[in-house]
Backbone bond lengths (Angstrom), bond angles and torsions (degrees), N, CA, C in turn:
res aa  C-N    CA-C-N  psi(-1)  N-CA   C-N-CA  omega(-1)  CA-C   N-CA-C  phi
1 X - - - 1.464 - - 1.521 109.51 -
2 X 1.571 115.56 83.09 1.636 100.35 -179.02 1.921 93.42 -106.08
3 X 1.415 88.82 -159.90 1.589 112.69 -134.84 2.327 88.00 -78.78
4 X 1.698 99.39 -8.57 1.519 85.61 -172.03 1.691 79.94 -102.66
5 X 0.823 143.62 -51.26 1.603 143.17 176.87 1.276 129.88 -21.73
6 X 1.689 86.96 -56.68 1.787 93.41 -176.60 1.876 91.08 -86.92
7 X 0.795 106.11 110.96 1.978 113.27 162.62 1.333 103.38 -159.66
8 X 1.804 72.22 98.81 1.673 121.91 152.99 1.388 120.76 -64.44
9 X 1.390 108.07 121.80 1.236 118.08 170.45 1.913 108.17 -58.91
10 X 1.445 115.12 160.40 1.003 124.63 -160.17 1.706 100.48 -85.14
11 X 1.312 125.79 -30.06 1.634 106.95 151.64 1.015 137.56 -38.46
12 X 1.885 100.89 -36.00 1.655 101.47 -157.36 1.685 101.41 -90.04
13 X 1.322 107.22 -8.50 1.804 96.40 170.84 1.196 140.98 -69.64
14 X 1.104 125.83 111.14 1.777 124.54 172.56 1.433 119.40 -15.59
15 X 1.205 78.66 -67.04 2.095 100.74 -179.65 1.614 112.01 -113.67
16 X 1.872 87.89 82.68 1.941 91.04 -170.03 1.773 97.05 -100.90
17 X 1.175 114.31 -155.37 1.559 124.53 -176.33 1.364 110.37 -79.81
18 X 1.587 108.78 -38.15 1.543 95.79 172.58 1.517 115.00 -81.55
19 X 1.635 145.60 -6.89 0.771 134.79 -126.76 1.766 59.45 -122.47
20 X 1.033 137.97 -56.34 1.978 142.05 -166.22 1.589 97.27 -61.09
21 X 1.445 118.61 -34.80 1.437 99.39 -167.55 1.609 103.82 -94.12
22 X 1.318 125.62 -2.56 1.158 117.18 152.98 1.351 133.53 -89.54
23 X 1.180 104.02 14.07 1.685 110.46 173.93 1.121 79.49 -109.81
24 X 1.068 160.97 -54.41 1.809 151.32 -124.11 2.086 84.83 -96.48
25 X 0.996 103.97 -22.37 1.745 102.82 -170.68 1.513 93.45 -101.60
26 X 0.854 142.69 -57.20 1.939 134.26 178.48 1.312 98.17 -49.24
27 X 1.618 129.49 -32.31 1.854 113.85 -159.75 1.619 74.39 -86.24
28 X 1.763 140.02 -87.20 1.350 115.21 -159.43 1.688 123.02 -60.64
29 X 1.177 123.68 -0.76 1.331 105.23 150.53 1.656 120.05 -49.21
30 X 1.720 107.58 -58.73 1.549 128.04 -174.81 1.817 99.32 -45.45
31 X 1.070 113.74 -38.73 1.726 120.90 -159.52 1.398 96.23 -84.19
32 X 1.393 119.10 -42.35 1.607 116.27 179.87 1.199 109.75 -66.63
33 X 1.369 131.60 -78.06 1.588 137.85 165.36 1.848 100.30 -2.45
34 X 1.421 108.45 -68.64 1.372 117.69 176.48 1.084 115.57 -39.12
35 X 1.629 117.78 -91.65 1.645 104.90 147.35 1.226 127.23 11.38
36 X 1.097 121.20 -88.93 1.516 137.77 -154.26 1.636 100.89 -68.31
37 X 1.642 117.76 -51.05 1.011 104.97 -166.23 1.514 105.98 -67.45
38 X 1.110 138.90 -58.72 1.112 147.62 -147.49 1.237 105.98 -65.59
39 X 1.509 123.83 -28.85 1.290 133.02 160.70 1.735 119.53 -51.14
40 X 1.589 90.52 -62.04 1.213 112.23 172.99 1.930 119.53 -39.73
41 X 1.547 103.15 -45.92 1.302 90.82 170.35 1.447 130.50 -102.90
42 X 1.236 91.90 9.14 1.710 84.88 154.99 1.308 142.62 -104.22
43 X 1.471 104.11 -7.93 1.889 122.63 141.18 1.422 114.46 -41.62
44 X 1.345 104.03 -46.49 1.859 122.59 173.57 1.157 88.35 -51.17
45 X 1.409 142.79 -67.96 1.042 158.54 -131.42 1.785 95.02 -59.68
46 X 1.575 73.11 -79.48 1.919 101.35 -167.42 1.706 92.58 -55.18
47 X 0.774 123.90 -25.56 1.669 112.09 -159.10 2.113 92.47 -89.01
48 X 0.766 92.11 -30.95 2.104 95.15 -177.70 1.695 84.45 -82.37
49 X 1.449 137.14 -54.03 1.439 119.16 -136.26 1.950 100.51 -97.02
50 X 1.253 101.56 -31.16 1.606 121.47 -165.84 1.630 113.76 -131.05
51 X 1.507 128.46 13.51 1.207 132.95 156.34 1.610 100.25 23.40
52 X 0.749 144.12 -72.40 1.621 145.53 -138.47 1.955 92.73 -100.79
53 X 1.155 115.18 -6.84 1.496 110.56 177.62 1.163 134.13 39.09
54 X 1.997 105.23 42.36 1.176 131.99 -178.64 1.515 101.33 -123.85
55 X 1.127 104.60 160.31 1.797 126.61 170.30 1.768 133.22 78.46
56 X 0.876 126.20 -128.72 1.495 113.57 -173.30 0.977 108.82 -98.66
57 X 1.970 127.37 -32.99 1.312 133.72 -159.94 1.906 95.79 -75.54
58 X 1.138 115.02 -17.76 1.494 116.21 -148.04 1.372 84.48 -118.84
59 X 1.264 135.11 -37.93 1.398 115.02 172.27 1.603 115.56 -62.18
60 X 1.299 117.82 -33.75 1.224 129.43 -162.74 1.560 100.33 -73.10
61 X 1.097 103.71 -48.92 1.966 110.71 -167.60 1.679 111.26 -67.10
62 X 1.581 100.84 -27.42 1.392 131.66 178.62 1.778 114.93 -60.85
63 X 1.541 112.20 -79.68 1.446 114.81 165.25 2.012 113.77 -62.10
64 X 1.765 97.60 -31.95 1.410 80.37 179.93 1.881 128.77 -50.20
65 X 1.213 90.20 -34.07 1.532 114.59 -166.44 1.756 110.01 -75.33
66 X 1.171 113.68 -27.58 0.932 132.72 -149.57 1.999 104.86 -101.90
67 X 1.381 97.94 -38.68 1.452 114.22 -176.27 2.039 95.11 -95.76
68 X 1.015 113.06 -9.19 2.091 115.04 -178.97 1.353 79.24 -87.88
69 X 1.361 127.87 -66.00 1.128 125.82 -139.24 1.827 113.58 -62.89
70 X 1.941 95.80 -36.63 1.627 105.60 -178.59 2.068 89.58 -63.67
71 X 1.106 111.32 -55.79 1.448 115.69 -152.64 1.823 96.01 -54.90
72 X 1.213 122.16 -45.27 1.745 113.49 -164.62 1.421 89.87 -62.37
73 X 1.178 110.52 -34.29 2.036 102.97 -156.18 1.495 95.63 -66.27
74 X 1.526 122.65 -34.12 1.691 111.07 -179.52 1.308 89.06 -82.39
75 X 0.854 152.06 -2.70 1.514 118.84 -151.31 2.152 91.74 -119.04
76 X 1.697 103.24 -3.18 1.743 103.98 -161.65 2.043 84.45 -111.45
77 X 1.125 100.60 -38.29 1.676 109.98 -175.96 1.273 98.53 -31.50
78 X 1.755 141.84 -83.79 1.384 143.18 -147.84 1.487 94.62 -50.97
79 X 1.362 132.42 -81.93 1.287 134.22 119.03 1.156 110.10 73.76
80 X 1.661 112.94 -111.77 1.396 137.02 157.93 1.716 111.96 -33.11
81 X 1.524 118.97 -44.06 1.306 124.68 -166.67 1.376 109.34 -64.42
82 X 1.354 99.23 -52.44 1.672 113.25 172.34 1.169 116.80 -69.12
83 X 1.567 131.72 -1.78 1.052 107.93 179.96 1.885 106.15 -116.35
84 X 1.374 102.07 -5.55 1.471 118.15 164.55 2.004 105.67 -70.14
85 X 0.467 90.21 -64.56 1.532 100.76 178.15 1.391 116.81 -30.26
86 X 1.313 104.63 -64.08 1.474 143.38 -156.73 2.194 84.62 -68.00
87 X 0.868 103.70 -42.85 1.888 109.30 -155.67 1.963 96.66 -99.73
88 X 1.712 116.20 17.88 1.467 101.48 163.63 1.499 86.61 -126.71
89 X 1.566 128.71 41.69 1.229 114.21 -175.02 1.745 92.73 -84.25
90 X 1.387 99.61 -38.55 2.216 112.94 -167.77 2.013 76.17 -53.69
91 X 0.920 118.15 -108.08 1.760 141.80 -153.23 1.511 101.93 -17.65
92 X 1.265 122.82 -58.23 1.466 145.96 166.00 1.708 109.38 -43.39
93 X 1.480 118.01 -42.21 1.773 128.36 -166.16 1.923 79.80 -84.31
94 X 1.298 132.41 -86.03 1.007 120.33 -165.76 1.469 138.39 -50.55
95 X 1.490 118.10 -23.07 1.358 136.56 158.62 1.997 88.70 -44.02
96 X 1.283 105.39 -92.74 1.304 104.25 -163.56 1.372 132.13 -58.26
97 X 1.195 116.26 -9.06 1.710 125.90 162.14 1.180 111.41 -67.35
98 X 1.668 119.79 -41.55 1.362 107.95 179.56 1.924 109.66 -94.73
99 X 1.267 108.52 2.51 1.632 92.70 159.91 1.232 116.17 -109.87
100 X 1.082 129.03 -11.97 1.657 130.98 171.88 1.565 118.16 -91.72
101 X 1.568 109.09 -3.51 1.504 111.34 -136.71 1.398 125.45 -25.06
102 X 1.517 87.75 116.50 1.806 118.33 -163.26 1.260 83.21 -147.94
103 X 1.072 126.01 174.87 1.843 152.94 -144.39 1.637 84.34 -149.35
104 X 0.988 120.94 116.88 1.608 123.26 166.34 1.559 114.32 -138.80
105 X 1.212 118.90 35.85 1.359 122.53 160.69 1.111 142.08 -73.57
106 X 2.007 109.23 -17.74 1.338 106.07 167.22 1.588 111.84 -113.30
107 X 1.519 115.71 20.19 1.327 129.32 -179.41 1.516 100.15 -78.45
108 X 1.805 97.62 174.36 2.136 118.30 -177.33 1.463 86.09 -98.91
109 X 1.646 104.11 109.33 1.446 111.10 120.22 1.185 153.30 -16.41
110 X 1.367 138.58 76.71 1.678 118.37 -139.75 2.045 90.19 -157.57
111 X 1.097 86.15 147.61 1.857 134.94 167.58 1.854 87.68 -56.50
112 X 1.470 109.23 137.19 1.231 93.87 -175.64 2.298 89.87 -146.02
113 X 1.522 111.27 104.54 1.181 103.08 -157.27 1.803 105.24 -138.43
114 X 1.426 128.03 111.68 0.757 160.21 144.55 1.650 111.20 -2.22
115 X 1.635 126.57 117.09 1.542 109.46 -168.37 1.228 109.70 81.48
116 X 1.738 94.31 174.56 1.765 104.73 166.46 1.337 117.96 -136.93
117 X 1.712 101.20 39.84 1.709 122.14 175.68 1.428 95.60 -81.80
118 X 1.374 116.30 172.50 1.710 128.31 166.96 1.821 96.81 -116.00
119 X 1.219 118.81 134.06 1.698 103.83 162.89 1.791 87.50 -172.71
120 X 1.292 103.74 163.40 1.210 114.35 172.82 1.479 125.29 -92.06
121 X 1.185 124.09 150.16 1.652 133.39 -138.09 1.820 82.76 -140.19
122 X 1.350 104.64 94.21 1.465 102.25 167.98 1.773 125.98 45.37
123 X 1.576 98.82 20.13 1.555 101.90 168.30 1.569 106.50 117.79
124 X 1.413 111.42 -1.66 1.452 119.82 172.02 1.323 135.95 -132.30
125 X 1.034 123.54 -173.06 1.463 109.26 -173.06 1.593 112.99 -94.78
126 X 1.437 120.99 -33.23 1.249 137.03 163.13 1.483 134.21 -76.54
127 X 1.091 113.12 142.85 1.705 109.47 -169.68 1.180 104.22 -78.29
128 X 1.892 100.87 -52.95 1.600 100.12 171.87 1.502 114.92 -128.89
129 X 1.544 123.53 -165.48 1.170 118.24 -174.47 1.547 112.00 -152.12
130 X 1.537 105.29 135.24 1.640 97.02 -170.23 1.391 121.24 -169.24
131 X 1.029 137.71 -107.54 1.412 152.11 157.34 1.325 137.84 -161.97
132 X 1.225 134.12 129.28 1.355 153.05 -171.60 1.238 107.33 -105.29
133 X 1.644 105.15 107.68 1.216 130.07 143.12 1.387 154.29 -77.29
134 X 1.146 143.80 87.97 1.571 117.07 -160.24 1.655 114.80 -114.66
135 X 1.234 105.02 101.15 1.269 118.18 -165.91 1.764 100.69 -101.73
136 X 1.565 100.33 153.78 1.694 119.67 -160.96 1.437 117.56 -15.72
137 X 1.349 126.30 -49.16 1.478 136.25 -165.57 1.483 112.04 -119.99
138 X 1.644 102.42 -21.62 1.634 96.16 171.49 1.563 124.38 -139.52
139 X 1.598 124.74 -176.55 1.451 104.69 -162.02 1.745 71.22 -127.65
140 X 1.409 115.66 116.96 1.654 125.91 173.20 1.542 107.25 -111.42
141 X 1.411 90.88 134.64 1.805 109.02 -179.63 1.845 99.78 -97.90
142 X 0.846 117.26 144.96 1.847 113.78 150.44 1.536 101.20 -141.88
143 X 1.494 108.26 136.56 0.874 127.94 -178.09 1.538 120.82 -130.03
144 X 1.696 111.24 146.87 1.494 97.78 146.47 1.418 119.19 -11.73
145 X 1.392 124.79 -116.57 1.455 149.19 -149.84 1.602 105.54 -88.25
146 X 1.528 128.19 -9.93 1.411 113.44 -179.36 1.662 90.23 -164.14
147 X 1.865 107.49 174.25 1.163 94.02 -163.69 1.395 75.90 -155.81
148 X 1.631 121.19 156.24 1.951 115.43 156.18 1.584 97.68 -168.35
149 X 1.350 108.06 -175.27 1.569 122.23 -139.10 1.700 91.62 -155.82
150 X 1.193 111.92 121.09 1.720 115.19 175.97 1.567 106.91 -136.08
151 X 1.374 106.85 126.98 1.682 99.09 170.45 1.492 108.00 -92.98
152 X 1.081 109.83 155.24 1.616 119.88 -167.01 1.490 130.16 -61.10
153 X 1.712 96.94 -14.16 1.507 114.98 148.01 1.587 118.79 -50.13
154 X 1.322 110.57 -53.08 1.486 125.92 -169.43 1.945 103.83 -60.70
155 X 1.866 103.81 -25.23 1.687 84.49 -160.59 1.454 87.04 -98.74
156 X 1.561 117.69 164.53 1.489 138.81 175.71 1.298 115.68 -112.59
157 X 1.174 107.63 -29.95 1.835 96.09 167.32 1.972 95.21 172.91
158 X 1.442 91.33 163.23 1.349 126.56 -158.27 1.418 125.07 -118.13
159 X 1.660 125.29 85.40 1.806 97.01 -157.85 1.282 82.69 -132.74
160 X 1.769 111.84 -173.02 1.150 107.65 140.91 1.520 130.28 -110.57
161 X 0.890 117.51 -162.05 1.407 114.81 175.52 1.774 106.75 -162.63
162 X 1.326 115.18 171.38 1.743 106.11 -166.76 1.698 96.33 -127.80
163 X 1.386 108.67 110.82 1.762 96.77 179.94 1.687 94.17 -93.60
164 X 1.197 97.25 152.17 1.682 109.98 171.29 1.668 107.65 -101.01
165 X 1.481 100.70 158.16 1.760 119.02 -151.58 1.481 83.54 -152.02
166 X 1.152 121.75 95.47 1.946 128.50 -175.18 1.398 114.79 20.30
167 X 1.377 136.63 -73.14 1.360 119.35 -172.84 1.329 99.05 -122.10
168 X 1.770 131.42 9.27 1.077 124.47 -158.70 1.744 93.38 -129.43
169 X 1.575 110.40 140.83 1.873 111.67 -174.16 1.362 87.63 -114.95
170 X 1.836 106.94 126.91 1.472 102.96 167.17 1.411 120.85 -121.55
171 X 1.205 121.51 98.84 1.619 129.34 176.47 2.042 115.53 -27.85
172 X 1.583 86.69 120.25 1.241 91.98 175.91 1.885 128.19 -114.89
173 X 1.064 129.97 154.63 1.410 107.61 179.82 1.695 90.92 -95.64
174 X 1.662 130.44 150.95 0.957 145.58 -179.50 1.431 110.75 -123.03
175 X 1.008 129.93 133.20 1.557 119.99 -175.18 2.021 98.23 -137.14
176 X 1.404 89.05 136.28 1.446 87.35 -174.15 1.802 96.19 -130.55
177 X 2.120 92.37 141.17 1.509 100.92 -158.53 1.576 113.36 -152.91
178 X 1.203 124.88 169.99 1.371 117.81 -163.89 1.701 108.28 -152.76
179 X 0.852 111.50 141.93 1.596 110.09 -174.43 1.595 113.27 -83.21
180 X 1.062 126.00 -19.82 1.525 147.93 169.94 1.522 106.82 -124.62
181 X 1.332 118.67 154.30 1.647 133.29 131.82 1.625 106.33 -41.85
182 X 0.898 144.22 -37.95 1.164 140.04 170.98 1.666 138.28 -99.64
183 X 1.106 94.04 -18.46 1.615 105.02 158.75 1.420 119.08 -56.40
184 X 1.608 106.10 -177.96 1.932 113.98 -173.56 1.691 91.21 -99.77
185 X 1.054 91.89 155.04 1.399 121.97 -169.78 1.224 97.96 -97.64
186 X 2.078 104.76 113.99 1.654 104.97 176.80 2.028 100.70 -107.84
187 X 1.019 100.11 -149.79 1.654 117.68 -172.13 1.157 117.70 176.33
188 X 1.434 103.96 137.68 1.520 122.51 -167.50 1.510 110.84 -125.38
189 X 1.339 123.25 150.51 1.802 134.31 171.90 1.223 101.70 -93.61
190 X 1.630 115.63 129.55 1.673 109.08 156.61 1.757 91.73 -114.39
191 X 1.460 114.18 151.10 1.342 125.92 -179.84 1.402 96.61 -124.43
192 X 1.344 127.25 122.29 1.520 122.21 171.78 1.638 113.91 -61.40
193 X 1.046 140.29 132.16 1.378 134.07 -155.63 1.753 96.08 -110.27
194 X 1.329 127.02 -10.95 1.652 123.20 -151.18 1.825 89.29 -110.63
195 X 1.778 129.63 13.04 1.137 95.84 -164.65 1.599 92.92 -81.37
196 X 1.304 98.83 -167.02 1.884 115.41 178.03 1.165 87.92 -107.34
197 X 1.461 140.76 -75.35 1.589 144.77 -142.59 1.472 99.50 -145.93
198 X 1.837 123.23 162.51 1.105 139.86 -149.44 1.727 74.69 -74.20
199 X 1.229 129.55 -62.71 1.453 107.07 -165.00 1.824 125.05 -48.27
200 X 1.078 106.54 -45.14 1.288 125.77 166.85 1.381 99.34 -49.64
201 X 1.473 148.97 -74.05 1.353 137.41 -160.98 1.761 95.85 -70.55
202 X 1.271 133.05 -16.18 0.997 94.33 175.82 1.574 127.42 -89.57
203 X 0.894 91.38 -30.00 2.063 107.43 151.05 1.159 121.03 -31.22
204 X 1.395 124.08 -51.43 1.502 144.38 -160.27 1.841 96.35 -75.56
205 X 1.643 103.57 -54.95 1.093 120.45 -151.91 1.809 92.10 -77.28
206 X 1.028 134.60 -58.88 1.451 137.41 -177.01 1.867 112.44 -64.92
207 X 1.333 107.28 -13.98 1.280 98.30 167.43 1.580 108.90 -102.87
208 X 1.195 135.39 -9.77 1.561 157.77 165.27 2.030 91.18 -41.02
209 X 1.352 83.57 -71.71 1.783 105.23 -162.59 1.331 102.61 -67.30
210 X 1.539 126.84 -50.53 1.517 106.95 150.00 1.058 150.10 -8.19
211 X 1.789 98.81 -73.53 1.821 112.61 167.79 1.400 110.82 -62.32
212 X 1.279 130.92 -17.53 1.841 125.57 -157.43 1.132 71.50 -122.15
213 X 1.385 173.62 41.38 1.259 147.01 133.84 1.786 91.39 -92.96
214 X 1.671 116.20 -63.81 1.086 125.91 177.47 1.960 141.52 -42.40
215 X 1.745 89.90 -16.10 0.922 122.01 153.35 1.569 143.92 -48.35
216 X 1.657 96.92 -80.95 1.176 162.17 122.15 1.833 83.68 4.64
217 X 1.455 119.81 -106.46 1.396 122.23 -177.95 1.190 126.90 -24.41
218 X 1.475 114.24 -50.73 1.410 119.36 -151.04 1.805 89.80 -82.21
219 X 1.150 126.82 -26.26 1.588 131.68 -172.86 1.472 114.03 -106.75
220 X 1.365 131.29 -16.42 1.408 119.79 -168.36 1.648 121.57 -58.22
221 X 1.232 100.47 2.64 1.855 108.83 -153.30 1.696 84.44 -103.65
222 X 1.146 105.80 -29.38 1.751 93.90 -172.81 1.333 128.35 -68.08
223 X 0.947 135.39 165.76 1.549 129.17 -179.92 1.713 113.25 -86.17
224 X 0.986 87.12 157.35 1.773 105.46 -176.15 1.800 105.86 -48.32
225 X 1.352 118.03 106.77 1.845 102.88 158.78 1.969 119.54 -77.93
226 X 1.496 83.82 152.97 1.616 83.39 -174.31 1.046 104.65 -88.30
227 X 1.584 125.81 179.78 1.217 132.90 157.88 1.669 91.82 85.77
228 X 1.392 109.81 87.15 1.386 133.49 170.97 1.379 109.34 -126.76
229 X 1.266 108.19 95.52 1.485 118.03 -178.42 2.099 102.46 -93.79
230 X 0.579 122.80 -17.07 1.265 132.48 165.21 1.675 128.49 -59.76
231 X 1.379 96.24 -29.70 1.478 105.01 -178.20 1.565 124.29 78.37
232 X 1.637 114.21 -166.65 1.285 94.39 177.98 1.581 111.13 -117.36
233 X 1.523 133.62 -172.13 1.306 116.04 -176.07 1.638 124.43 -67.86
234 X 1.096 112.88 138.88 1.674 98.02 178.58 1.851 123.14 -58.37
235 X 1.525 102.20 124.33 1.226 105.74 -179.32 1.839 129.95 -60.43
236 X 1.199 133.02 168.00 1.282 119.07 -177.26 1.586 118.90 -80.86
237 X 1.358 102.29 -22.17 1.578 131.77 178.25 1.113 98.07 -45.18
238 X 1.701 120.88 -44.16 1.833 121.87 -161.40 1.581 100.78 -140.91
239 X 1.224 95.28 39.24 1.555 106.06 122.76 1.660 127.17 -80.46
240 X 1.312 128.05 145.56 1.673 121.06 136.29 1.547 118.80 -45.96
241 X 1.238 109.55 -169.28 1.401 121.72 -154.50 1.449 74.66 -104.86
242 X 1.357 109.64 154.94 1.666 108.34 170.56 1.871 104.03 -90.11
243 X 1.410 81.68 136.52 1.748 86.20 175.24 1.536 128.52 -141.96
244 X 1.267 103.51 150.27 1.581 109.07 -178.67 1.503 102.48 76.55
245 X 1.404 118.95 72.04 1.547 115.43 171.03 1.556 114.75 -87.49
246 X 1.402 111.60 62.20 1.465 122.29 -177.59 1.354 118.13 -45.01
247 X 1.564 115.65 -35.88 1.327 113.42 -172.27 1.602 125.16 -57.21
248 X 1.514 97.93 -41.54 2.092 107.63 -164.37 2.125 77.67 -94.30
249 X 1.418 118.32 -45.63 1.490 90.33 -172.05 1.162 101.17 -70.04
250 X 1.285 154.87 -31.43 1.463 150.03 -171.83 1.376 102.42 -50.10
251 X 1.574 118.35 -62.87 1.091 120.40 168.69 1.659 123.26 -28.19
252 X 0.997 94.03 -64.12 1.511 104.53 -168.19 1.228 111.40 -71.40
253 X 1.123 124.37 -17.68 1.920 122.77 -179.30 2.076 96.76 -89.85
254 X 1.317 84.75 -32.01 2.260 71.80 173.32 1.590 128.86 -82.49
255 X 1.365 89.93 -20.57 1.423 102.00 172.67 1.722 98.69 -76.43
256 X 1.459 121.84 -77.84 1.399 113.42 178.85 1.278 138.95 -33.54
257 X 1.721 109.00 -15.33 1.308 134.26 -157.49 1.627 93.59 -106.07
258 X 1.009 109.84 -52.63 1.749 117.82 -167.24 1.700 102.42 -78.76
259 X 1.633 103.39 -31.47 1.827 92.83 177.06 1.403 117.21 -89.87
260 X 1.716 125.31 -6.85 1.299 125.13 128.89 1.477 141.38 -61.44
261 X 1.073 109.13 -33.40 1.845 107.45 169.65 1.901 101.53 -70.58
262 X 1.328 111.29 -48.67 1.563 100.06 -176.42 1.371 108.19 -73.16
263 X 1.083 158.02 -59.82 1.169 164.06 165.05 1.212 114.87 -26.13
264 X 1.371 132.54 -43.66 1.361 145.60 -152.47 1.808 89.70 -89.26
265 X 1.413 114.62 -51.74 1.207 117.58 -174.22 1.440 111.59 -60.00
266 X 1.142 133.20 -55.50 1.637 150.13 144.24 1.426 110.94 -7.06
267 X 1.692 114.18 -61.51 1.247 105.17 161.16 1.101 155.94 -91.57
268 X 1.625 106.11 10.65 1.336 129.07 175.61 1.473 95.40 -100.83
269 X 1.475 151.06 -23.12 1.188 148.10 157.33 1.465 117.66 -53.75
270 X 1.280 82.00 -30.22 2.179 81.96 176.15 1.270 122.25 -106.45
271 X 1.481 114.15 10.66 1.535 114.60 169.56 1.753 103.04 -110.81
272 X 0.980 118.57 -37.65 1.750 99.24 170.88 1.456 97.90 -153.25
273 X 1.343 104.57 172.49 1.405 119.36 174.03 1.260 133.67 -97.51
274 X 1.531 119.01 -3.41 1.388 149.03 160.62 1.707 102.31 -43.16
275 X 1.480 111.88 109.55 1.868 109.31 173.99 1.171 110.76 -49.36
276 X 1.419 109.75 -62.14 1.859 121.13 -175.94 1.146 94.44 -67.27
277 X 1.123 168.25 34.45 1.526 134.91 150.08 1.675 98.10 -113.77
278 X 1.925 119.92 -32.83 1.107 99.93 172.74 1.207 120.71 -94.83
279 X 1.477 144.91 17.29 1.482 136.60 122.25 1.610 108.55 -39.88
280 X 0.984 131.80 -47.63 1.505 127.85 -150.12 2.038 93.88 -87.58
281 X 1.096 107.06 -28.27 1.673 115.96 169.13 1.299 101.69 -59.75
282 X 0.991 107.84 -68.56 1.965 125.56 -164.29 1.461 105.68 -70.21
283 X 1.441 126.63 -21.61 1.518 126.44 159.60 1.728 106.88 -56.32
284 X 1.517 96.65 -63.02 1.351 104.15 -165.63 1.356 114.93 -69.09
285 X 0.977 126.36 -23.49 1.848 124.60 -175.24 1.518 87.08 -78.67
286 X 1.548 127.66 -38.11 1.774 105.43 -163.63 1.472 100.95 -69.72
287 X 1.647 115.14 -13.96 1.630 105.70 -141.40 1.807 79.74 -78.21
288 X 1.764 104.63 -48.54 1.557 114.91 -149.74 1.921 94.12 -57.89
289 X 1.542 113.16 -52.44 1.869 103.95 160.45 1.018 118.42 -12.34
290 X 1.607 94.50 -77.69 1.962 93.54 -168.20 1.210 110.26 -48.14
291 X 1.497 128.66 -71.47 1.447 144.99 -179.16 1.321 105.93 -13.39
292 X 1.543 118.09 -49.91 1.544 121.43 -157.68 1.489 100.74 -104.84
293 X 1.531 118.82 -22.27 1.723 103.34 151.61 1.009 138.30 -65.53
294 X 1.768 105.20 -28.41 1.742 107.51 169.57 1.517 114.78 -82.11
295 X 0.863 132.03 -7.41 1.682 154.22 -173.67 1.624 98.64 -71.30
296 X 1.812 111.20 -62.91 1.316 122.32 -169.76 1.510 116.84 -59.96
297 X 1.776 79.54 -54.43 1.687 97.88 163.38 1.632 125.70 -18.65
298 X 1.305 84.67 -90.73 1.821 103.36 156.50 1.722 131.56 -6.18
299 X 1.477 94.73 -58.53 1.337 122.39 -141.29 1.973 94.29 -99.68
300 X 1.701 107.31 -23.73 1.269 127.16 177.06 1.759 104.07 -76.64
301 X 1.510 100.14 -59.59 1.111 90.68 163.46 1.661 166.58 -61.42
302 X 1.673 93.67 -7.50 1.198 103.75 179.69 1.646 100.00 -91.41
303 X 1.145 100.92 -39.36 1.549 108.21 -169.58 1.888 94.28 -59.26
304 X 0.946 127.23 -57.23 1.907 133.20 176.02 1.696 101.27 -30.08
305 X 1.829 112.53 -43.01 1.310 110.29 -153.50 1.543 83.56 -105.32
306 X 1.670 140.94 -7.65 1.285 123.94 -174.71 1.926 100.22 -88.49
307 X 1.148 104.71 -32.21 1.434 101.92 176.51 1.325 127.88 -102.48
308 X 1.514 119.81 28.14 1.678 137.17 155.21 1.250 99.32 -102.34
């Protein structure tokens, strides 16, 4: 059963596209609510302390609220990620016990990704998701959507490396491997899937590369065993295109979005005192934002696809 064999239709996956874009939509729901509330009560604020929603007390409660509220959402985001992750390890462990049947309860949880690019795979960081085993003579993956088997002859080396995710760097183990002594030399991402927080994955991840380096040594000298029903790792060639990187654009449309709604209001407060005219300000400055983020957008993208 290798990684071109087993292709699973997109129902039959644990962790399919709809099942990622509804976690990627419950975590910015959680971030908006946040947003909103925190906003929300400091209007409460200004409206009990400064009624008339003029002067220092009301500017202050105003940006204060407004600049907590951007800062928790980066600071709750990793957070949420890890803790989405962390809670399809059960659904994901039993899928593959009963198609591999293997016992993988005291196995690493792990991100399972093709190459040694970083990009997002339908809203995540991983293409696929599964468990890593490394049993006496070989190093076995099972996964969701693909699965393979390498003897320690086959791998060439073991590092890590740190991919970046907008303001956040997340340590990866990379393993680089070959199906022959004479074959091309491919490479694969493992992402530890069980951390809690960036400190925690990096723990996870440097003691990961430890054990598979340590591994790795004590066996590389041996010869290849046959009978690899597992296959080999899935190549990058047959992958899809990665799509919908909701996470870093998600990011970036709430931040752009939230420093236009606060801002916009700010400057429609300081050009007149008329209610209806500064709604109709603060409409229009968010609209002309958006306009000129999707504009850039655009304009990023062609240029990405004029120089590939």
């Amino acid at each position: 059963m290798s990684a071109d064999t087993i292709k699973q239709g997109e129902q039959s996956l644990v962790y399919s596209a709809k099942a990622r874009k509804r976690m990627n939509t419950c975590g910015i729901i959680v971030l908006l609510a946040l947003f909103g509330g925190i906003n929300g009560l400091a209007l409460l604020l200004i409206h009990c302390l400064a009624p008339d929603g003029r002067g220092p007390l009301a500017a202050v409660l105003g940006i204060g609220g407004f600049l907590l509220s951007v800062l928790l959402m980066f600071a709750l985001l990793p957070s949420i990620g890890f803790y989405t992750t962390c809670r399809w390890r059960k659904p994901i462990q039993t899928k593959c016990e009963n198609l591999y049947l293997v016992s993988l309860r005291d196995e690493a949880h792990v991100g399972f990704t093709p190459g040694d690019s970083f990009e997002m795979h339908e809203g995540d960081t991983a293409w696929d998701v599964g468990f890593l085993r490394s049993d006496p003579d070989r190093l076995n993956y099972y996964g969701d959507r693909s699965s393979f088997s390498l003897a320690a002859s086959q791998i060439q080396g073991i590092s890590i490396n740190v991919n970046e995710l907008f303001i956040w760097k997340l340590p990866w183990v990379f393993v680089a491997w070959q199906e022959t002594p004479t074959s091309e030399s491919h490479v694969f991402g493992l992402e530890m899937r069980d951390a809690r927080s960036i400190k925690d994955l990096r723990r996870r991840t440097t003691a990961m590369q430890k054990k598979l380096e340590a591994w790795w040594q004590a066996r590389k000298g041996s010869s290849t065993p046959t009978g690899n029903l597992l296959g080999l790792p899935t190549l990058p060639e047959n992958v899809e295109p990665a799509a919908n990187a909701l996470p870093k654009e998600g990011c970036i449309a709430m931040l752009i979005g939230g420093l236009a709604i606060g801002f916009s209001r700010l400057i429609a407060e300081s050009l007149t005192k008329n209610e209806f005219l500064r709604w109709v300000i603060s409409v229009a400055i968010v609209v002309l934002v958006g306009y000129t983020s999707l504009t850039i957008r655009k304009l990023l993208a062609k240029r990405r696809a004029e120089s590939s």
